[in-house]
C-alpha positions in Angstrom: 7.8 9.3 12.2 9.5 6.6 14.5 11.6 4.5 12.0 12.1 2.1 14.3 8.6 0.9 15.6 6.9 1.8 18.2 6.8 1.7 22.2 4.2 -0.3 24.2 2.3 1.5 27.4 0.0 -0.7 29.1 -0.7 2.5 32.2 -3.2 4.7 30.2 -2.0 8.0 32.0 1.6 7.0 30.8 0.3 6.7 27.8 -2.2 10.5 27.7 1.1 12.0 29.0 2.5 10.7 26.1 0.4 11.9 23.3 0.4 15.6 25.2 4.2 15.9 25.1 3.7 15.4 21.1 1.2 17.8 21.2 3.2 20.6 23.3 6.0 19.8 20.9 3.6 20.7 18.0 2.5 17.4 16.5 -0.7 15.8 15.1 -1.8 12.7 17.3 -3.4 10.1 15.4 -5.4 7.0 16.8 -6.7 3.9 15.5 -7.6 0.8 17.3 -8.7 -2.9 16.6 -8.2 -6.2 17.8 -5.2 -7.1 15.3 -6.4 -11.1 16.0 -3.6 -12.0 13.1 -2.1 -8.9 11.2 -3.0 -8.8 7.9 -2.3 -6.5 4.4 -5.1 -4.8 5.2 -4.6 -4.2 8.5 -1.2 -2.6 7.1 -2.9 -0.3 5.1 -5.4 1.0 7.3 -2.3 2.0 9.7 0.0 3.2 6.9 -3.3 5.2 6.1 -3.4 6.6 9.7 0.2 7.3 9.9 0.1 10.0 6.8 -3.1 11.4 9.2 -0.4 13.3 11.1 2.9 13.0 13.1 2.1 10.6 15.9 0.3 7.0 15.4 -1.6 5.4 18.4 -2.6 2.3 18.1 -5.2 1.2 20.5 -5.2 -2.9 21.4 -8.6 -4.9 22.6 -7.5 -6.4 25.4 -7.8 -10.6 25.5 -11.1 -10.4 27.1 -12.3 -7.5 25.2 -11.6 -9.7 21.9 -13.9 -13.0 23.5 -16.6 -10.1 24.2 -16.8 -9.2 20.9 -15.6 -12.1 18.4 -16.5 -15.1 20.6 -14.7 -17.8 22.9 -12.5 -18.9 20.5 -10.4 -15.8 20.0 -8.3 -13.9 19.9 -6.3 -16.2 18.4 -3.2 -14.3 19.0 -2.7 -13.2 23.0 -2.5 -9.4 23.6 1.2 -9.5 23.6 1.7 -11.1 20.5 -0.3 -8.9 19.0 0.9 -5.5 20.5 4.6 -6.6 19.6 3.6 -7.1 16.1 2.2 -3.8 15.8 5.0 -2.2 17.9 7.5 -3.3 15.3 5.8 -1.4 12.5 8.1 1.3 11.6 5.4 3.9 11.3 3.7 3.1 14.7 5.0 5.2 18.0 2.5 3.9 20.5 0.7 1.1 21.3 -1.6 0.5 24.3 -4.5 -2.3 25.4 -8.1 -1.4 26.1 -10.5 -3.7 28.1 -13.4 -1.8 27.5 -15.9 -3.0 24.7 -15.0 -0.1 22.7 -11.8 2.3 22.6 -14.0 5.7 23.7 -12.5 5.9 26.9 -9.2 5.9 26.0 -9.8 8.5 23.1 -11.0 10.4 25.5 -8.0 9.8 27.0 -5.5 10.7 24.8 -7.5 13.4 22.9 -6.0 12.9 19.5 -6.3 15.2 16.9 -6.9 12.5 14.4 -8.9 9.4 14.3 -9.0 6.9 12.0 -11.1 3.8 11.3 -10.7 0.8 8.6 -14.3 -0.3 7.2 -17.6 0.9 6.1 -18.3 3.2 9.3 -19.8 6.9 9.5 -17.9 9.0 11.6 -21.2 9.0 14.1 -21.1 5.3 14.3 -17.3 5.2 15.5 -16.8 4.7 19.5 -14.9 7.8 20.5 -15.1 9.6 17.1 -17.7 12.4 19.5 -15.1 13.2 21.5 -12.4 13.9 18.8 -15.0 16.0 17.0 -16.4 18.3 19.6 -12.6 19.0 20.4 -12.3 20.1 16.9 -10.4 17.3 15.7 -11.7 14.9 12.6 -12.4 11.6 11.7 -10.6 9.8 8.6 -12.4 6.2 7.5 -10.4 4.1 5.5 -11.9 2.0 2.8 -11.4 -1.7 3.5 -8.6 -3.6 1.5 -11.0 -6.2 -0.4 -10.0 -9.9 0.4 -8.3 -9.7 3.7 -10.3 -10.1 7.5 -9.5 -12.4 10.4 -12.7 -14.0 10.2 -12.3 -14.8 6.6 -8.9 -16.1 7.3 -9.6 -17.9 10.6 -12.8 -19.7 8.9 -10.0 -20.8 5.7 -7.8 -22.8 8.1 -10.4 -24.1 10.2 -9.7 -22.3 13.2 -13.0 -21.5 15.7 
């Protein structure tokens, strides 16, 4: 793993070539991906999680607009930059890159990792991009979530819309 956190790669292709140089090289890709509004100990654990999934952790950023499509007009509270140099610090993170799509499929698609791994209460058939990495023989890891920590529950305890 890269001790010393992780790159950001905003160009997609950048980031595929990426992920197939540490497969050449002979090392498991692993992806995740959320919006990261305000990093939490359970965000934390889902991507320590992911990092013992294999040798190389993608992270996978909802773009600013992404984040309004999905959690409403008032967020994220945090602007994609903040949020992808939070997660680039991690220690155990080598790569992280934006997404405006709804959902991360394309970009799974994208970087065909061998692993993919979800925080929450999901089934592998309900996970955007998780078809992709099975029917290229990869697998899907969920994550249980870490009780008492979400964005939503934090945002609504300070008041925040």
């Amino acid at each position: 793993m890269n001790c010393s956190g992780g790159r950001i790669l905003t160009d997609r292709s950048v980031a595929a070539s990426a992920c197939e140089e540490q497969r050449l090289a002979g090392r498991t890709v692993v992806f995740t991906n959320g919006c990261f509004d305000i990093l939490h100990k359970g965000h934390i654990v889902v991507l320590e999680a992911a990092s013992r999934e294999g040798d190389y952790l993608v992270v996978g950023v909802n773009s600013d607009c992404s984040v309004r499509r999905l959690k409403g007009a008032g967020r994220p509270v945090m602007p994609l930059e903040s949020r992808m140099a939070c997660l680039a610090a991690i220690r155990f993170v080598d790569l992280v890159v934006p997404f405006d799509e709804p959902d991360p499929a394309a970009l799974v698609e994208a970087l065909a990792p061998s692993v993919m791994v979800k925080g929450g209460d999901y089934r592998a058939g309900e996970i955007a991009g998780a078809s992709s990495v099975l029917s290229a023989g990869g697998r899907v890891v969920i994550v249980p979530l870490f009780p008492g920590y979400s964005t939503s529950s934090a945002i609504e305890r300070v008041g925040t819309p």
